[in-house]
C-alpha positions as CSV (number, residue, x, y, z in Angstrom):
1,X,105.0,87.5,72.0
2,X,102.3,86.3,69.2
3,X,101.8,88.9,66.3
4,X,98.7,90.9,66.4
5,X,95.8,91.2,64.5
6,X,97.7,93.8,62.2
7,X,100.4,91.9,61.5
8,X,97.5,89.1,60.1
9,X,95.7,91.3,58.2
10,X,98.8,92.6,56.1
11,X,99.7,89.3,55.6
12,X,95.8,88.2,54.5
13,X,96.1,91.4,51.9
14,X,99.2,89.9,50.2
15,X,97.8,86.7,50.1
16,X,94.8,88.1,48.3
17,X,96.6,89.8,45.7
18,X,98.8,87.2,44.9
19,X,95.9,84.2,44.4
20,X,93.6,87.7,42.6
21,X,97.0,87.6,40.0
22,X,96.8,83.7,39.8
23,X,93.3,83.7,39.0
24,X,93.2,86.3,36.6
25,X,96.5,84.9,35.5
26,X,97.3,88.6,34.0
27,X,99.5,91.2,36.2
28,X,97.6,93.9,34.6
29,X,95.4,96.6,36.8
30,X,92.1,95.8,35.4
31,X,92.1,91.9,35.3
32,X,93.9,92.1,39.0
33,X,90.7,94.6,40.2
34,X,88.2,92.0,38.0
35,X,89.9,89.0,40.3
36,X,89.8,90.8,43.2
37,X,86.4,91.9,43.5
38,X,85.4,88.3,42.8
39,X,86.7,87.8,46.5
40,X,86.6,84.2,48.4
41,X,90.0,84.8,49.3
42,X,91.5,82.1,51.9
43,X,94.1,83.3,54.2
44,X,95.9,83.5,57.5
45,X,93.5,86.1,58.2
46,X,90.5,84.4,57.6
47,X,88.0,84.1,54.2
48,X,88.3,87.9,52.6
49,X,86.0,89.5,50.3
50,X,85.6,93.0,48.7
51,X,82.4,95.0,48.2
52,X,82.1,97.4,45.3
53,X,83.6,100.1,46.5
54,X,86.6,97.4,47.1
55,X,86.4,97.8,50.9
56,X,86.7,94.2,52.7
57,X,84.5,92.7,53.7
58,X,85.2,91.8,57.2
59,X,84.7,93.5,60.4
60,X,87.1,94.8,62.7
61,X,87.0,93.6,66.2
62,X,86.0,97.1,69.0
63,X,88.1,96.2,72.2
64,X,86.8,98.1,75.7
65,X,87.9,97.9,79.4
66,X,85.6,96.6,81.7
67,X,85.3,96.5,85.3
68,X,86.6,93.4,87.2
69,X,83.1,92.2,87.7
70,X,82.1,91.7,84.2
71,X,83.2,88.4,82.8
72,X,84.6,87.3,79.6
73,X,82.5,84.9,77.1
74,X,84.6,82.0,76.2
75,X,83.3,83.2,72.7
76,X,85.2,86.6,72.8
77,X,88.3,85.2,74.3
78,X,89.2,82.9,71.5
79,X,88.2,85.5,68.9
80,X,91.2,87.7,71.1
81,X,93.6,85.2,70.7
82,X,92.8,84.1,67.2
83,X,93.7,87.7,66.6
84,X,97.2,87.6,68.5
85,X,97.0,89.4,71.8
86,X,98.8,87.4,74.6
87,X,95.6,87.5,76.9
88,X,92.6,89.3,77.7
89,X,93.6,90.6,81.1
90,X,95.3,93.9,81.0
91,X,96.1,93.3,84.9
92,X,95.0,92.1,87.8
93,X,91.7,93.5,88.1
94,X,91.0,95.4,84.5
95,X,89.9,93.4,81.7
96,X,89.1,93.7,77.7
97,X,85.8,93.3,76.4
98,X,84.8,92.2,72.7
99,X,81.7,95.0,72.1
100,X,81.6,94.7,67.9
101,X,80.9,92.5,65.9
102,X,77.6,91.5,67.5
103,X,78.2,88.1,66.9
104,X,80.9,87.9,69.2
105,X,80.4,90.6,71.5
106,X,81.4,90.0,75.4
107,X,79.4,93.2,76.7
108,X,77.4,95.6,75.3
109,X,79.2,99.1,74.2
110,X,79.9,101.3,77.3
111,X,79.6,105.6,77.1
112,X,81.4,107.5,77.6
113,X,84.4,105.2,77.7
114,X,86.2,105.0,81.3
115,X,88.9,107.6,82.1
116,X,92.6,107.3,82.9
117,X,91.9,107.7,86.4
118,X,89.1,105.2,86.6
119,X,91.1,102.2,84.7
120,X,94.0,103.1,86.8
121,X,91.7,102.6,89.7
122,X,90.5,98.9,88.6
123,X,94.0,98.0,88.6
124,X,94.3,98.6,92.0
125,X,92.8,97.3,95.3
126,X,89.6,99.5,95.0
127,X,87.1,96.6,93.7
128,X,89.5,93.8,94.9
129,X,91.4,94.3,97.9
130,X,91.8,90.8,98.3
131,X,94.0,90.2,95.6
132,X,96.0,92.9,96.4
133,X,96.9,92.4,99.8
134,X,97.0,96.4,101.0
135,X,96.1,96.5,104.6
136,X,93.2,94.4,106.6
137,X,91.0,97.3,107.1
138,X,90.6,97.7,103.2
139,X,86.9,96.8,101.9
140,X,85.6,96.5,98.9
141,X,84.1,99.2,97.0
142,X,83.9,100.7,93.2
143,X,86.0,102.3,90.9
144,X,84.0,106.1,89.6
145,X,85.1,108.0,86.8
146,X,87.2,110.6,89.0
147,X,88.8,107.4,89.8
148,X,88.4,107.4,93.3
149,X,87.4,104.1,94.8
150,X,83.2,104.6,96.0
151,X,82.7,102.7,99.4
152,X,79.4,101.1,99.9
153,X,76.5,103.2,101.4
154,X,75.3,100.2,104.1
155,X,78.7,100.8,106.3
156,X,78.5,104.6,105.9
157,X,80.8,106.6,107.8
158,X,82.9,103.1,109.5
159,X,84.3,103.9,106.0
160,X,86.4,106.7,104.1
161,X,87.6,106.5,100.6
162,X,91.5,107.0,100.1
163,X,93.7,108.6,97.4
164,X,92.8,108.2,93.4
165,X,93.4,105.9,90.7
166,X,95.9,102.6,91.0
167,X,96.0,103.7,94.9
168,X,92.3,104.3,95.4
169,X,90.6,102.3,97.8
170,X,88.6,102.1,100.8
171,X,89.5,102.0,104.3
172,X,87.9,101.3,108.1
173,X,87.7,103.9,110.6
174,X,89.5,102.9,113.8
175,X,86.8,101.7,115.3
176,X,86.6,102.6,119.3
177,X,88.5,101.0,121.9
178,X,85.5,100.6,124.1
179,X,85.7,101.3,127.8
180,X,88.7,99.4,128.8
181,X,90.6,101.6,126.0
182,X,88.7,104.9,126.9
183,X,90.3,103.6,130.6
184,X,93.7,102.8,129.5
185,X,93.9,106.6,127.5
186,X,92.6,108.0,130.6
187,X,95.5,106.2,132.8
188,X,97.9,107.4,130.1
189,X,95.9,110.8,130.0
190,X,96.9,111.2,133.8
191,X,100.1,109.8,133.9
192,X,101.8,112.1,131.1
193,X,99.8,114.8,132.9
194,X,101.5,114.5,136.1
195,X,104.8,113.6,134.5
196,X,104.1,117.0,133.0
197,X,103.5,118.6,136.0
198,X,106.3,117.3,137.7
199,X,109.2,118.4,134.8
200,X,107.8,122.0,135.4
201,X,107.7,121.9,138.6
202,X,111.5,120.8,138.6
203,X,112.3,123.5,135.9
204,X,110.9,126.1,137.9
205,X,112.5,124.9,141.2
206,X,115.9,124.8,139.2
207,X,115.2,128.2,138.2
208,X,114.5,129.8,141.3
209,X,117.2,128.0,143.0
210,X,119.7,129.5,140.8
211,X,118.0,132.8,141.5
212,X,118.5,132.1,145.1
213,X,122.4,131.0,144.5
214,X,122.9,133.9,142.8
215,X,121.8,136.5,145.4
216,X,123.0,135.2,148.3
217,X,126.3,135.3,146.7
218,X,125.8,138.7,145.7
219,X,125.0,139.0,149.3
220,X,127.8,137.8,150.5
221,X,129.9,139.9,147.9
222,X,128.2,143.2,149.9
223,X,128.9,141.7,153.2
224,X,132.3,141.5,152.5
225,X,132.9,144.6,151.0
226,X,131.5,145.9,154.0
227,X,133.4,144.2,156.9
228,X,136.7,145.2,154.6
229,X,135.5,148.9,154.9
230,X,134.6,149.0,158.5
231,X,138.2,147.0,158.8
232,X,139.8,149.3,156.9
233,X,137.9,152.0,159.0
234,X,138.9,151.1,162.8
235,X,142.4,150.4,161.6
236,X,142.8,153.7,160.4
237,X,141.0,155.0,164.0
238,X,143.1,152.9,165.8
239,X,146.5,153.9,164.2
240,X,145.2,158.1,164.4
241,X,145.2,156.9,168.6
242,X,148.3,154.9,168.8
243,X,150.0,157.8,166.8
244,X,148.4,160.2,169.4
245,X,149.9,158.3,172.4
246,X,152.9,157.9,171.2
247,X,153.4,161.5,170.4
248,X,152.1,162.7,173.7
249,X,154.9,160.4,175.4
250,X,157.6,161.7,173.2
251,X,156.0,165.4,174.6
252,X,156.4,163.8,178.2
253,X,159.9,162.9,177.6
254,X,160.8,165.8,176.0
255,X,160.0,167.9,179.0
256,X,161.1,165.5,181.6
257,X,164.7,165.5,179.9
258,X,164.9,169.2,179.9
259,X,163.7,169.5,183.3
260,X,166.6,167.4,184.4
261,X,169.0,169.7,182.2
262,X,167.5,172.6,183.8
263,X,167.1,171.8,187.0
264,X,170.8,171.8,188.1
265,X,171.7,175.4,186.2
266,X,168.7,176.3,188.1
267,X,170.3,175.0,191.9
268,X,173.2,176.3,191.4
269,X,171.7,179.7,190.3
270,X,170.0,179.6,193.8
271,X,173.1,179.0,195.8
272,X,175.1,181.9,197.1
C-alpha cells in the first residue's frame, strides 16, 4: 500500500525546516522563522511556501463520492495518486471525486453530502445490476438518499424497488402467464380441487364406517346378551317341568307300592 498524502506532507514539513536552517545557517528561532517565511521550499510534497501568518501555502485536496455515472478527469486521477491513495474507486460502483482545488476539480461540490445508506446503495446492484449479477429481472434504477434504489417512472408498476442500501435494487413484476398459463392454473385449479374433494370424501367415509363397525358390534353385544337370557330363561322353565314330572312319578310310585302292601292285609281281612 503507497503512503498517503499525510504521510507526504510530514515529510515535506521536515524537509522545509531543515533547508529554512541551511539557509539561515543559524538554529536559532528567529533566523529559522526569517528562512522560513522566505519559502520556495522543494520537497516530496511539492514546492511549499508560507504566508504571513506562516500558514502554507498550498491547498488541500476535498475528496467526495459520486454516483457511478459521473466520471473521473484523467486530471483528478493523477492528482489522487500523486497523493498516495491506491485508486480512485472505492468499489464497484462508488467513486471519489476531486471538488477543491478548482484547478483540478472532477465535479462540482455536492450538498448535502450522500448518506450512509445512499453510498451503501451505489455499491450495490441498484444503478448497475449488470455488474453485479443479482437476478435477471433486476433493472436499472437510482440510488436516493434513504438509500433505496428509485426505479424508472416509464415502466411504472412492471417494477418494485427492493430492500435499502448495498441490497437495494429494482426488480420485475412476474409478468402474466397469458392464457395458456391462466389454462394450465385452471387445470391445476381443478385437479387439487377434486383431489380435495376426494380425501374428504374418504375421511368421512372412514369415519362413518367406523361408526357403523362400532354399532353393529354393540348390536351384536345386545343380541347376545339377550339370547343368553332367554337361554338361561327356558332352561330354568324347562328344569321347574322336568322336576315337576319327575316328582309326580315318584307320587305314582309311591302310592302304587303301598297299594300292593295294602292290598293283601286288606284280602285277608275280608276272608272269614
Amino acid at each position: 500500500m503507497q503512503p498517503n498524502y499525510q504521510a507526504a506532507a510530514a515529510a515535506g514539513a521536515l524537509s522545509s525546516l531543515v533547508q529554512a536552517i541551511e539557509r539561515a545557517n543559524s538554529t536559532a528561532s528567529e533566523d529559522v522563522k526569517e528562512a522560513l517565511q522566505q519559502g520556495g521550499f522543494d520537497t516530496i510534497y511539492g514546492r511549499v511556501d508560507f504566508d504571513a501568518p506562516g500558514q502554507i501555502i498550498r491547498p488541500l485536496p476535498v475528496l467526495q463520492y459520486l454516483p457511478p455515472t459521473r466520471s473521473v478527469p484523467e486530471a483528478a486521477s493523477s492528482f489522487l495518486q500523486a497523493d498516495g491513495s491506491d485508486s480512485i474507486s472505492t468499489g464497484s460502483n462508488a467513486q471519489v471525486a476531486v471538488v477543491f482545488p478548482l484547478d483540478v476539480k472532477s465535479a462540482s461540490v455536492t450538498y448535502p453530502l450522500p448518506t450512509w445508506l445512499q453510498r451503501d446503495c451505489w455499491q450495490g446492484p441498484c444503478e448497475k445490476p449488470n455488474e453485479i449479477n443479482i437476478t435477471s429481472s433486476t433493472v436499472q434504477g437510482t440510488c436516493d438518499r434513504s438509500g433505496q434504489c428509485a426505479c424508472p417512472s416509464e415502466l411504472g408498476d412492471t417494477v418494485v424497488s427492493v430492500d435499502d442500501g448495498i441490497n437495494a435494487m429494482c426488480s420485475r413484476l412476474v409478468e402474466d402467464a397469458g392464457e395458456e398459463g391462466f389454462e394450465e392454473d385452471v387445470v391445476y385449479g381443478i385437479v387439487g380441487g377434486v383431489v380435495f374433494v376426494l380425501l374428504v370424501g374418504i375421511l368421512l367415509y372412514w369415519k362413518q364406517w367406523k361408526r357403523v363397525k362400532v354399532l353393529r358390534k354393540l348390536q351384536r353385544i345386545e343380541r347376545e346378551k339377550e339370547l343368553e337370557l332367554s337361554m338361561d330363561a327356558k332352561l330354568t322353565k324347562d328344569y321347574r317341568a322336568k322336576m315337576q314330572r319327575q316328582q309326580a312319578m315318584l307320587s305314582y310310585e309311591i302310592v302304587d307300592l303301598a297299594s300292593d302292601l295294602v292290598k293283601p292285609l286288606y284280602v285277608r281281612a275280608l276272608q272269614p
